[in-house]
N, C-alpha and C positions, 0 to 999 in steps of 0.2 A: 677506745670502744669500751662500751660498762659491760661487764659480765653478769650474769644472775650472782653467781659468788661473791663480787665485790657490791652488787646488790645489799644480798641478804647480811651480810656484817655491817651497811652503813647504820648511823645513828637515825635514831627515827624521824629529825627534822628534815637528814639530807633526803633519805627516801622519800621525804611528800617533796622536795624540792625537784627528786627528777620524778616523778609524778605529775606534778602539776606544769613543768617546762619541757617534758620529752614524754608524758608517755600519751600516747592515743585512748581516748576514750572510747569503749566499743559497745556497752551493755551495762546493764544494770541488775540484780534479783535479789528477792526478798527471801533472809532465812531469819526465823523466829521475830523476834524484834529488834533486826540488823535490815540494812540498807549495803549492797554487795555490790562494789562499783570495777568494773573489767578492764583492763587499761593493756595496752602492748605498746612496748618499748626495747630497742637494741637486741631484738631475738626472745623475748621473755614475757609471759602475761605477769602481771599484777593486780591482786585484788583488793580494796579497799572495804572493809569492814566500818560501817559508818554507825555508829546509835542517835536516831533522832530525837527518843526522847533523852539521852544524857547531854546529847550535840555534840558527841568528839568521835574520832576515830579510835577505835579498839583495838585495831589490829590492822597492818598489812601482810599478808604473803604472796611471795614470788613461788613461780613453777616455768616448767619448760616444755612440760611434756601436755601431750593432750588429753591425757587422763585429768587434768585440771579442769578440760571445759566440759566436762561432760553433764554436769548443774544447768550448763547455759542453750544445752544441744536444743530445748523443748522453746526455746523462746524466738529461735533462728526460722524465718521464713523463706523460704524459696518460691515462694510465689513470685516475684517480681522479675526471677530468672527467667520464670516459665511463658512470660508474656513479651 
């Protein structure tokens, strides 16, 4: 089982590797001129920091807690529960 810990020390190719084979895609948001893509995996969010105009990734970080989601709380609808 992957831990956040053994996460955050992988090299940056292995990270987009279990990103793109394990992690769940969930959301997406826009801060300045990034593309923020929300991903959960083995107990752990992951964000992907994307620039479209550069075309690469900038940056990932892992978190565990949910003080991490709180960017994405205003995007989450409950409408679909309520019906």
């Amino acid at each position: 089982m992957l831990t956040l810990d053994d996460f955050r020390v992988m090299p940056f190719e292995r990270k987009c590797d279990v990103i793109t084979f394990h992690g769940n895609y969930l959301m997406q948001r826009v801060l300045a001129d990034c593309k923020v893509f929300l991903y959960f995996t083995e107990g752990f969010f992951i964000e992907v920091f994307y620039s479209p105009k550069h075309q690469k990734v900038l940056m990932i970080n892992a978190f565990d807690n949910t003080q991490g989601l709180k960017p994405y709380l205003d995007k989450i609808s409950l409408a679909d529960l309520l019906s």
